[in-house]
C-alpha positions, -999 to +999 in steps of 0.1 A: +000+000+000+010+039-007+000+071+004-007+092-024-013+130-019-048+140-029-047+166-054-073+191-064-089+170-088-094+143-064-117+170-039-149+155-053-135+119-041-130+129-008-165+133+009-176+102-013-153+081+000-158+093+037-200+089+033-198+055+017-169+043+050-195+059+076-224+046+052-213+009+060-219+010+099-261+011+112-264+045+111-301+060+102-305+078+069-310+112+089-275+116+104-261+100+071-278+131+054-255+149+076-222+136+075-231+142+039-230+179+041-205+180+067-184+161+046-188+184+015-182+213+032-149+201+048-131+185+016-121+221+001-093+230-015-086+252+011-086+219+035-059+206+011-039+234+015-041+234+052-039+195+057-014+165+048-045+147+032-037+110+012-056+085-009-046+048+001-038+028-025-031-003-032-027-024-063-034+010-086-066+005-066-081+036-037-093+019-010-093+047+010-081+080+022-070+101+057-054+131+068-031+151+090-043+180+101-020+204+131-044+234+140-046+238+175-030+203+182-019+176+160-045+149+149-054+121+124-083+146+113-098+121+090-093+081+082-121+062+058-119+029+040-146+023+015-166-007+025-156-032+004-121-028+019-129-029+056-116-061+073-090-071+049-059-057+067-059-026+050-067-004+075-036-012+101-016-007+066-029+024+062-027+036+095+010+028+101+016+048+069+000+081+084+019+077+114+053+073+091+042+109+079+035+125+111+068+114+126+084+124+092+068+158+100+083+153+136+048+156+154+049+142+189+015+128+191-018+126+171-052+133+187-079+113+171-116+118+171-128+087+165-163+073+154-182+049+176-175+022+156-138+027+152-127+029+187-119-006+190-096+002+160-077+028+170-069+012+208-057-020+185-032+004+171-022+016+201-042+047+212-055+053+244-088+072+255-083+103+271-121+117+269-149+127+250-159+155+229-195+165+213-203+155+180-200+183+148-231+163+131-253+146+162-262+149+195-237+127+208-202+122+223-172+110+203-142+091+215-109+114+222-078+094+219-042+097+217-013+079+204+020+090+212+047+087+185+080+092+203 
């Protein structure tokens, strides 16, 4: 697997790629709606500009895609795998990748939001809970972790 940078012609891959990810847990069709706009309204090109944002690929195949992002603190700001790839290893391959980058950027720790589902995830990787925050999209609160890369 690679990380490829997205580019600006890739923007209108980006939200569809993060809807059909969140699309394959039981969420109901109202907060899907949602993430919808929410995702359409992050994926700008001003976001690439501000963000170390990749496609995963592997075998000339996306599978994926996730960003850096360091505003107030450093974070994996975003981290989809389209459905079809979900269970298949690709994920930890991924993952590891975006950390390679954010210690290549010499970031001493990554923050993660993480969705309900993808908790279990991101402690088998190694990050830790260290609270909660209010969702951007429903009334409820996400996962804070953190995984330390030194």
């Amino acid at each position: 697997m690679k990380l490829v940078p997205a580019r600006r012609e890739d923007l209108p891959l980006l939200p569809s790629i993060a809807l059909r990810s969140k699309s394959h847990w039981d969420y109901p069709q109202d907060f899907l709606d949602k993430c919808k706009i929410f995702f359409e309204a992050e994926y700008t090109e001003e976001y690439l500009k501000t963000s170390h944002t990749f496609l995963f690929v592997q075998d000339s195949e996306i599978v994926g895609m996730g960003s850096l992002l360091w505003e107030d603190i450093p974070m994996i700001d975003s981290f989809w795998l389209l459905p079809e790839n979900i269970g298949k290893g690709y994920g930890k391959q991924a993952f590891d990748l975006l950390i390679k980058e954010a210690q290549k950027l010499n970031w001493p720790n990554l923050t993660i939001i993480s969705d309900i589902y993808a908790e279990g995830f991101y402690k088998a990787m190694g990050a830790k809970r260290v609270g909660e925050v209010p969702s951007e999209v429903q009334d409820t609160m996400l996962p804070k972790m953190l995984i330390d890369l030194g």
